[in-house]
N, C-alpha and C positions, 0 to 999 in steps of 0.2 A: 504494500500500500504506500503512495505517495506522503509525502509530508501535505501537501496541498490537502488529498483526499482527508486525511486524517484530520488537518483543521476543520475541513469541512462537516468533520463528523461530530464534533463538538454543537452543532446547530443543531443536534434533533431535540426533536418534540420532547418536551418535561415530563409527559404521560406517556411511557414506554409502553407496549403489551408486554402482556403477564409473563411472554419467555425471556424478554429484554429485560426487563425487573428481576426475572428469576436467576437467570446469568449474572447480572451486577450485583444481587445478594451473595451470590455462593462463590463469583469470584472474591470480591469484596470479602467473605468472612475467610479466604485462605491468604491475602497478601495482609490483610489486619494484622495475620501470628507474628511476622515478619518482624514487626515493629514492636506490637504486643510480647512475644513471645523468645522471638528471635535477639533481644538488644540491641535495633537500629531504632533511630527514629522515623517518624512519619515522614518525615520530609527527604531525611536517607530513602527508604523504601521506597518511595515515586519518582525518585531520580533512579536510583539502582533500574525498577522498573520499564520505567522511558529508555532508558539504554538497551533495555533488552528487548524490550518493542521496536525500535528503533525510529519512534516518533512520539510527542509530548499525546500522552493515555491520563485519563483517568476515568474509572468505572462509570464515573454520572453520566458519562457521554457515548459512551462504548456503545457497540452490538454484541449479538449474541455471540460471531464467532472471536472477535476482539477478547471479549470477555474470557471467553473458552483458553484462549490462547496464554493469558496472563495468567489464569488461573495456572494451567499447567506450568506456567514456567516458575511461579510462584510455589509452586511445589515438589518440584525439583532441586530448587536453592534450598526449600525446609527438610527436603531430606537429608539432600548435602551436609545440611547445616547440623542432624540429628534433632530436629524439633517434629520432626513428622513419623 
């Protein structure tokens, strides 16, 4: 996905359907550990994040498969990391 594409993803509608809501809760509750769990901060985590996306992400704005994506990658590092 383009950086362009990606800001533009940032404009969707505030009222997600219920699988776009459900992707940003469940990804959303596995990059939380990160910061929660893991010892970074919040702010660490969405930078770490963004680099591994490779364009500025965050849940509120994502799609389903965006979501999908971070989630796994996000899961990966907590395993790595032995928090998962």
């Amino acid at each position: 996905m383009s950086r362009l594409a990606a800001i533009a993803g940032r404009a969707r509608s505030p009222h997600p359907d219920p699988a776009v809501r459900a992707a940003r809760v469940e990804g959303h509750e596995v990059f939380d550990m990160l910061w929660q769990d893991g010892g970074w901060s919040r702010g660490a985590a969405y930078r770490w994040l963004e680099e591994q996306m490779g364009y500025e992400f965050h849940f509120a704005s994502a799609d389903v498969e965006q979501c999908e994506r971070a989630k796994a990658i996000c899961e990966e590092k907590l395993e790595e990391m032995g928090v998962l």
